[in-house]
PDB file of N, CA, C and O in Angstrom:
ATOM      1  N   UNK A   1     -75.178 121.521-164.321  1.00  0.00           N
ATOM      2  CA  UNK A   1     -75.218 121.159-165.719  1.00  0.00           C
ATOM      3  C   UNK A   1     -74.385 119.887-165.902  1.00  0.00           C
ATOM      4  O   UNK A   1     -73.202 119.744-165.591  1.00  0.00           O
ATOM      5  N   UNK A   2     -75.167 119.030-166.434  1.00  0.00           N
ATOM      6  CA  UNK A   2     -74.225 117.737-166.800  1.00  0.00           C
ATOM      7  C   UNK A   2     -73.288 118.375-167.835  1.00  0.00           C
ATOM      8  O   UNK A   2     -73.368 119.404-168.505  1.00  0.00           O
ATOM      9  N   UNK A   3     -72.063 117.071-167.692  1.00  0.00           N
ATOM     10  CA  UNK A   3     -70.876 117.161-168.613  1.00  0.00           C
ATOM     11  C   UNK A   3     -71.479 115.789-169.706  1.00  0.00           C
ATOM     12  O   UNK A   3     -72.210 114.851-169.388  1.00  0.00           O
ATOM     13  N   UNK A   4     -71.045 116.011-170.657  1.00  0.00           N
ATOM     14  CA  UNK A   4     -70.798 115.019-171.632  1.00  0.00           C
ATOM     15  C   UNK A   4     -69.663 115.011-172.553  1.00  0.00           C
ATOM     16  O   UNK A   4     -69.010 115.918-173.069  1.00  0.00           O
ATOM     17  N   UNK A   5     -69.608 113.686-172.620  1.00  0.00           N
ATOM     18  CA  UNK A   5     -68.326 112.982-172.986  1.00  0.00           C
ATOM     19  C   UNK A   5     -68.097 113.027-174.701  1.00  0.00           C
ATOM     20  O   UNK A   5     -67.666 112.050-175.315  1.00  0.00           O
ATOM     21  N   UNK A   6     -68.400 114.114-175.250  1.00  0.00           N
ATOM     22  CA  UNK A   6     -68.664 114.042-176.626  1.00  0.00           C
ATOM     23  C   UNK A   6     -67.563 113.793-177.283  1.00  0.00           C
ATOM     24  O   UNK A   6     -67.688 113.423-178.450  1.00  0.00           O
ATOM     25  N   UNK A   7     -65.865 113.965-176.563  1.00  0.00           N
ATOM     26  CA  UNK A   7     -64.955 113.843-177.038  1.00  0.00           C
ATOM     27  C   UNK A   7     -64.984 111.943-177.863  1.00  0.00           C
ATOM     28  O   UNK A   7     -64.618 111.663-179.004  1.00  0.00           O
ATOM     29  N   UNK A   8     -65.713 110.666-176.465  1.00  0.00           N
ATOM     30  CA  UNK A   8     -65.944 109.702-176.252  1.00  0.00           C
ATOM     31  C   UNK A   8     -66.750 109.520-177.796  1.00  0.00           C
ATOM     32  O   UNK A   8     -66.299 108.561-178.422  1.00  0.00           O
ATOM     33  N   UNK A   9     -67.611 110.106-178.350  1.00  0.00           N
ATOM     34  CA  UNK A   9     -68.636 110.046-178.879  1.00  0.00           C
ATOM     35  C   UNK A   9     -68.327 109.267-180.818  1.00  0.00           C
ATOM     36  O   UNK A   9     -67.494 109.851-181.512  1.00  0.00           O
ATOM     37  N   UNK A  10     -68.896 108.319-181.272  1.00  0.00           N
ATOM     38  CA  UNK A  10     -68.498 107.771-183.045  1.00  0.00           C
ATOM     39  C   UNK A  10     -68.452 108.925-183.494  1.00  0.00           C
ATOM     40  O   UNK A  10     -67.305 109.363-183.407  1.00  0.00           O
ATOM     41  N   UNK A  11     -69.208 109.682-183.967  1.00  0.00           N
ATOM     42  CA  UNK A  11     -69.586 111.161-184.400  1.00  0.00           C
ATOM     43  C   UNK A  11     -70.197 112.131-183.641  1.00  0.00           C
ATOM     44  O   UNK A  11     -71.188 111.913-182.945  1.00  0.00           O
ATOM     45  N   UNK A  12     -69.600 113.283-183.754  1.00  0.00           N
ATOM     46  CA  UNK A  12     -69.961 114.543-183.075  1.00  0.00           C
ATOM     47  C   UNK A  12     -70.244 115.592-184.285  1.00  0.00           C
ATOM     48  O   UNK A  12     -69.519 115.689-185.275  1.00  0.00           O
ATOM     49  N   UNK A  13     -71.604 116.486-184.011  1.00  0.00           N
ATOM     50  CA  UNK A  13     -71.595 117.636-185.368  1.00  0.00           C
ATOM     51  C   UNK A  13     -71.627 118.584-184.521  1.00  0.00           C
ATOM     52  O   UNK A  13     -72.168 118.445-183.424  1.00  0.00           O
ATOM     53  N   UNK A  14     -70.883 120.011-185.022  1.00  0.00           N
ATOM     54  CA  UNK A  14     -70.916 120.710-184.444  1.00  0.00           C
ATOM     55  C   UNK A  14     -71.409 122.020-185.502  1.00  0.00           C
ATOM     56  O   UNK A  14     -70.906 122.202-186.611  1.00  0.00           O
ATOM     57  N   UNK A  15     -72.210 122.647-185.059  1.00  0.00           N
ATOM     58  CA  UNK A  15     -72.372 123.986-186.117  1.00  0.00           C
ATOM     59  C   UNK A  15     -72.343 124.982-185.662  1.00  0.00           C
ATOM     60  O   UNK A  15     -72.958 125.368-184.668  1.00  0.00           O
ATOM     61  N   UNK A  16     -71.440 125.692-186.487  1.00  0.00           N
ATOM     62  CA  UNK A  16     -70.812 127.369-186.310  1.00  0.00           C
ATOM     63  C   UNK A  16     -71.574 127.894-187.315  1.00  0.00           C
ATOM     64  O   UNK A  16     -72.432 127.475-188.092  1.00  0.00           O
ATOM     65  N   UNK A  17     -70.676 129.572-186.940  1.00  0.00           N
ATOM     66  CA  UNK A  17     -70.780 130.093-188.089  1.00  0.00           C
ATOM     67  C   UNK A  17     -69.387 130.565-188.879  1.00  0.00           C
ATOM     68  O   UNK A  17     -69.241 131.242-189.896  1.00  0.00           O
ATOM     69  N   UNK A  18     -68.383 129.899-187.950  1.00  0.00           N
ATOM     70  CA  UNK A  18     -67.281 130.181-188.503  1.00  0.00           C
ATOM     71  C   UNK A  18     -66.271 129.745-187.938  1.00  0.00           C
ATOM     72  O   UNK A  18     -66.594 129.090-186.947  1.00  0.00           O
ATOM     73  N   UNK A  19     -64.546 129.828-188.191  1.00  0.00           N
ATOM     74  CA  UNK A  19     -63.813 128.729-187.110  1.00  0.00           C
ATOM     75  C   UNK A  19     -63.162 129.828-185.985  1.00  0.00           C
ATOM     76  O   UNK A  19     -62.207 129.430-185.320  1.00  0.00           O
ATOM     77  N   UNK A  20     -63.662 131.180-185.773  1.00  0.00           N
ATOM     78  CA  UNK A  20     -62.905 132.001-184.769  1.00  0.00           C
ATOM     79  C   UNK A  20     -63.324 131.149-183.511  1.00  0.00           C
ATOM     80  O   UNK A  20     -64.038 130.164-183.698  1.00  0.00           O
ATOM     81  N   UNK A  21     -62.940 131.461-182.315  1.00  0.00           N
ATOM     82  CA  UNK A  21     -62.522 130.848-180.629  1.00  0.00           C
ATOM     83  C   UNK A  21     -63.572 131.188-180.461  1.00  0.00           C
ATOM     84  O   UNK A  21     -64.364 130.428-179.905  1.00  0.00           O
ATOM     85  N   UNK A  22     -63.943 132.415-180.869  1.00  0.00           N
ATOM     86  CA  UNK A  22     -65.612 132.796-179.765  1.00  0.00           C
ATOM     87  C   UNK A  22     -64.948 133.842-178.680  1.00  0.00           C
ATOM     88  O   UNK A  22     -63.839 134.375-178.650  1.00  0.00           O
ATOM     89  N   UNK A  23     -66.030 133.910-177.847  1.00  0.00           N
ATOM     90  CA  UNK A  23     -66.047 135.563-176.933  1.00  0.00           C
ATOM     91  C   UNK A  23     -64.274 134.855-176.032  1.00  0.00           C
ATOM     92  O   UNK A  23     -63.178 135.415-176.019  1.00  0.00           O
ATOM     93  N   UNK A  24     -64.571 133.845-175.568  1.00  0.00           N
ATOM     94  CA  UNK A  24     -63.002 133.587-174.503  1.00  0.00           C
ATOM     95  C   UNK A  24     -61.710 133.564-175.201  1.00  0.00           C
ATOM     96  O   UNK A  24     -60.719 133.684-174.480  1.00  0.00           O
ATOM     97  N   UNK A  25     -61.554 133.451-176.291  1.00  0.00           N
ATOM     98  CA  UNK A  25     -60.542 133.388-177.473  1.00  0.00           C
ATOM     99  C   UNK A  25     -59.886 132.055-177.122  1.00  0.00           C
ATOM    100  O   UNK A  25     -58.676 132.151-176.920  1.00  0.00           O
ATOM    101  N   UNK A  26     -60.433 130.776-176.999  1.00  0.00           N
ATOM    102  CA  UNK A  26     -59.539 129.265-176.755  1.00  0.00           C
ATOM    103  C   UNK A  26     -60.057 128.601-177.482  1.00  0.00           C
ATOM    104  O   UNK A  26     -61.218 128.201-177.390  1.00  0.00           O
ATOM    105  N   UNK A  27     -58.990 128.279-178.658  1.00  0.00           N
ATOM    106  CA  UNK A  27     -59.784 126.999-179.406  1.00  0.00           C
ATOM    107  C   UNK A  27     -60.511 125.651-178.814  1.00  0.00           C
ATOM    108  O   UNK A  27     -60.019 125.195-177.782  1.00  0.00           O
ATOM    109  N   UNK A  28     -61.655 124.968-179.389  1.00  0.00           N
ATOM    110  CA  UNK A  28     -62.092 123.942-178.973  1.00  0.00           C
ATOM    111  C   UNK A  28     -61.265 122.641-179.563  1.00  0.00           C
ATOM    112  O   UNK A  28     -61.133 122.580-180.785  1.00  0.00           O
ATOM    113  N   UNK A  29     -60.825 121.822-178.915  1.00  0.00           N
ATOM    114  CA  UNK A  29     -59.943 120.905-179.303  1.00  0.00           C
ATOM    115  C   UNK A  29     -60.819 119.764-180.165  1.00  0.00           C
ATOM    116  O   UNK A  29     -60.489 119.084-181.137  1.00  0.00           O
ATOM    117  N   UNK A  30     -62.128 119.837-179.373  1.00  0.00           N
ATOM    118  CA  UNK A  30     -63.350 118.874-180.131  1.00  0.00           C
ATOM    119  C   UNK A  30     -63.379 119.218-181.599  1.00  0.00           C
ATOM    120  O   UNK A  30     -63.679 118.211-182.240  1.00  0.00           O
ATOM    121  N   UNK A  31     -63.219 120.055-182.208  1.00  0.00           N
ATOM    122  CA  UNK A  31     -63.334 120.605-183.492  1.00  0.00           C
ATOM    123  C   UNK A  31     -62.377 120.422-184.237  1.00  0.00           C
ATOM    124  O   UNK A  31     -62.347 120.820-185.402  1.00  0.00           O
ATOM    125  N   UNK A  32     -61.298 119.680-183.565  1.00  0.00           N
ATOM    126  CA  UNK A  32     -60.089 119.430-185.035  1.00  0.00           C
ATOM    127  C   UNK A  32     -59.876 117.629-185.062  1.00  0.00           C
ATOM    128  O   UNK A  32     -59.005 117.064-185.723  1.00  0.00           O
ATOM    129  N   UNK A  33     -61.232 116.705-183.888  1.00  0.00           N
ATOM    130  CA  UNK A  33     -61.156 115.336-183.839  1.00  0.00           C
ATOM    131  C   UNK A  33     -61.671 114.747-185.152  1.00  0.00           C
ATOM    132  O   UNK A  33     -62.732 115.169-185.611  1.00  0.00           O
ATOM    133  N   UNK A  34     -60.990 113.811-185.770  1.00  0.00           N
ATOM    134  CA  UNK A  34     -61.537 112.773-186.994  1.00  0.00           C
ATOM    135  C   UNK A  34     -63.078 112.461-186.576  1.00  0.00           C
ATOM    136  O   UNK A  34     -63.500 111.913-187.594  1.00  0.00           O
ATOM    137  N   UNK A  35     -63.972 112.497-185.803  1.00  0.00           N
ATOM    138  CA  UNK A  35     -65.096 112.166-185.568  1.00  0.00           C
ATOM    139  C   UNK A  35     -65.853 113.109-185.652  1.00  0.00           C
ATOM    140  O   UNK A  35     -67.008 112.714-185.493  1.00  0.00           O
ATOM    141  N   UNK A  36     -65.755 114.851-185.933  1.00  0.00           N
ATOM    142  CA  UNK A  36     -66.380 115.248-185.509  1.00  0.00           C
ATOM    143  C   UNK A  36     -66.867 116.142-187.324  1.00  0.00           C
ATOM    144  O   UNK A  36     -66.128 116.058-188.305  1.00  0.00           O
ATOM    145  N   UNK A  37     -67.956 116.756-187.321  1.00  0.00           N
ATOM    146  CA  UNK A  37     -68.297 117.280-188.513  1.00  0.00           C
ATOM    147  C   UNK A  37     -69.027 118.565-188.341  1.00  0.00           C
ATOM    148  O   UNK A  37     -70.191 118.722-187.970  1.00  0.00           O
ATOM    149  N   UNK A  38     -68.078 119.518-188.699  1.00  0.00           N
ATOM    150  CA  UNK A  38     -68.072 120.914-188.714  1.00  0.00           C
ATOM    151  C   UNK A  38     -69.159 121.250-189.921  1.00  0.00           C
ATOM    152  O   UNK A  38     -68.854 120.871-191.051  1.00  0.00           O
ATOM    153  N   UNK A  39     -70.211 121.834-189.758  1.00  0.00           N
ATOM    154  CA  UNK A  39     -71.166 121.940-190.648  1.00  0.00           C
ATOM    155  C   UNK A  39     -70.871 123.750-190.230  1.00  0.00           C
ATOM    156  O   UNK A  39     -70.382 124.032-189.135  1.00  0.00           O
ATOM    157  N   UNK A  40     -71.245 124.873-191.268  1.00  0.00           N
ATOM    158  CA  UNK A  40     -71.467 126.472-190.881  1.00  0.00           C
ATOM    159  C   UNK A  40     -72.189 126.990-191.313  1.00  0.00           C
ATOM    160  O   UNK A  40     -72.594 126.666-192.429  1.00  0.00           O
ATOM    161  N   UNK A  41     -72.639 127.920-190.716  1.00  0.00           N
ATOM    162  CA  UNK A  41     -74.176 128.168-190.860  1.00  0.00           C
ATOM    163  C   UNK A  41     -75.064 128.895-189.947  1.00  0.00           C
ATOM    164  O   UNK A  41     -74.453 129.194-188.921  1.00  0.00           O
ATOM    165  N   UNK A  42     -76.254 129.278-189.947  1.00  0.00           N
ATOM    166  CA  UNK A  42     -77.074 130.042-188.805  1.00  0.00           C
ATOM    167  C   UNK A  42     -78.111 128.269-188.227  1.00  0.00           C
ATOM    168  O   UNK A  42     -79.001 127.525-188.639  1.00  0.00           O
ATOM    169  N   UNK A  43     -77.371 128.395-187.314  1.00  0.00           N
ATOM    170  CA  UNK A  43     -78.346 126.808-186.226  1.00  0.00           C
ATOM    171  C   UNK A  43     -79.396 126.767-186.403  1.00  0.00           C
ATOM    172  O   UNK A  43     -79.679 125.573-186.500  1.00  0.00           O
ATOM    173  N   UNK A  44     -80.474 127.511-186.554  1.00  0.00           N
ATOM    174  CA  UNK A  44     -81.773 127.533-186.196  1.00  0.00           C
ATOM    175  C   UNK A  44     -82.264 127.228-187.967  1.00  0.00           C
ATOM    176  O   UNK A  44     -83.081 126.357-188.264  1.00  0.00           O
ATOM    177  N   UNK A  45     -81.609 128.094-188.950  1.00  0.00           N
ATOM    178  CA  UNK A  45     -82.220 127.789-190.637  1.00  0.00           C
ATOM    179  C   UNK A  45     -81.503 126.521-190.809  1.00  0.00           C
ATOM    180  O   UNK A  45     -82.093 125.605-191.382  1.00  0.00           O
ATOM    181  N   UNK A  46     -80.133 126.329-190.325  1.00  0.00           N
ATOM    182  CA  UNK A  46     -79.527 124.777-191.006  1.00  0.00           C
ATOM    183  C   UNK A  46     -80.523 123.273-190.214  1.00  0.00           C
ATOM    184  O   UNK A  46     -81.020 122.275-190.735  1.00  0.00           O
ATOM    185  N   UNK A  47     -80.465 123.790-188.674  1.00  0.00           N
ATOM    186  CA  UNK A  47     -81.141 122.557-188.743  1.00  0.00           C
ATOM    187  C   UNK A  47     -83.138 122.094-188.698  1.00  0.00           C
ATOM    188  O   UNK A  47     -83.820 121.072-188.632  1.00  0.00           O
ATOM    189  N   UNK A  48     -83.338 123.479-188.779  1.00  0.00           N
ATOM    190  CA  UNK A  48     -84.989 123.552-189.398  1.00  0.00           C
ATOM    191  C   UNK A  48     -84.669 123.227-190.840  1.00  0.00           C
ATOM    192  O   UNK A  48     -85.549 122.481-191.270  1.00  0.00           O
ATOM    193  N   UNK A  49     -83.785 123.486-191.724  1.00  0.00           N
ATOM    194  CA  UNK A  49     -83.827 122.607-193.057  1.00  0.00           C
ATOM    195  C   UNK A  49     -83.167 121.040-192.770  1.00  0.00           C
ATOM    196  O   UNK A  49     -83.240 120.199-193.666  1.00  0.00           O
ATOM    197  N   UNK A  50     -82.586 120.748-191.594  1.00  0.00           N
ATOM    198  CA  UNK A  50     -82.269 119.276-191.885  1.00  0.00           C
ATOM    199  C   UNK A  50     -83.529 118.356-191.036  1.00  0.00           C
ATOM    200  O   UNK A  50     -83.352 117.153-190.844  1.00  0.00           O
ATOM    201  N   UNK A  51     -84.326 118.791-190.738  1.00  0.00           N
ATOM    202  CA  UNK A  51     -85.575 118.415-189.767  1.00  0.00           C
ATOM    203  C   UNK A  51     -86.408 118.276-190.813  1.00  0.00           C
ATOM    204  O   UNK A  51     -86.725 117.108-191.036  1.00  0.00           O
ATOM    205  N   UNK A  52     -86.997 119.323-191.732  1.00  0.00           N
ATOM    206  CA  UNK A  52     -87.781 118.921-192.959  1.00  0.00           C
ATOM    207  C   UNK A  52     -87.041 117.856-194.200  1.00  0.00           C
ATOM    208  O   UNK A  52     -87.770 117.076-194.812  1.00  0.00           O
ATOM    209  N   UNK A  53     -85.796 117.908-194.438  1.00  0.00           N
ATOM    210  CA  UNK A  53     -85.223 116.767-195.255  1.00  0.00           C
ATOM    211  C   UNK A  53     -85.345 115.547-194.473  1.00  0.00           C
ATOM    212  O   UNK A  53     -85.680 114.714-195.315  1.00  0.00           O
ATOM    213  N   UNK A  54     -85.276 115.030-193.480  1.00  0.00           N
ATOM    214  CA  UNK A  54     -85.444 113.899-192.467  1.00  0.00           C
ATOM    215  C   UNK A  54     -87.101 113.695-192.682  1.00  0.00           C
ATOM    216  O   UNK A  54     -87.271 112.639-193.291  1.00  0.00           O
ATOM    217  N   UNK A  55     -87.843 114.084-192.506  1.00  0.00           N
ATOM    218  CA  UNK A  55     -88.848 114.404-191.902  1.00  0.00           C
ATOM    219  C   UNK A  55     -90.188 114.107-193.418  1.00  0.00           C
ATOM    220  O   UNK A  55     -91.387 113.828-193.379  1.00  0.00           O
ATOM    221  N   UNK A  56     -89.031 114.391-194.831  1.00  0.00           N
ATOM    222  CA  UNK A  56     -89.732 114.136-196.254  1.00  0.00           C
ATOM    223  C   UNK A  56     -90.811 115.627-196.300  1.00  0.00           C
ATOM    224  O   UNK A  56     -91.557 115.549-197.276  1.00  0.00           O
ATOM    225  N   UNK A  57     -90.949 116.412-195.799  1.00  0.00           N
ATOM    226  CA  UNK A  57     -92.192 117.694-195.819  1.00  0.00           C
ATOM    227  C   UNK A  57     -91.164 118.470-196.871  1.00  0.00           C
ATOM    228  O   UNK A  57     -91.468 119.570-197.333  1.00  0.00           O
TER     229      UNK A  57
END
């Protein structure tokens, strides 16, 4: 599996559904960078609604 450098990245979005650690309990450090934009939500309805707003349907 490639690595990517998202830390590197202008903007990073990341979508949860909430700010707990997850199953390993270690915060992600990517998630508290000025670049990055914490959107929450279920992945699959948030970004099937941001695909039809892009998209004008």
């Amino acid at each position: 599996m490639p690595i990517l450098d998202v830390d590197k990245a202008r903007t990073v979005m990341v979508i949860k559904r909430g700010m707990s650690p997850g199953f390993a309990g270690i915060d992600n450090p990517l998630y508290y960078l000025d670049q990055t934009l914490m959107l929450f939500g279920d992945a699959r309805s948030f970004v099937g609604s941001l695909v039809r707003e892009l998209s004008g349907s």
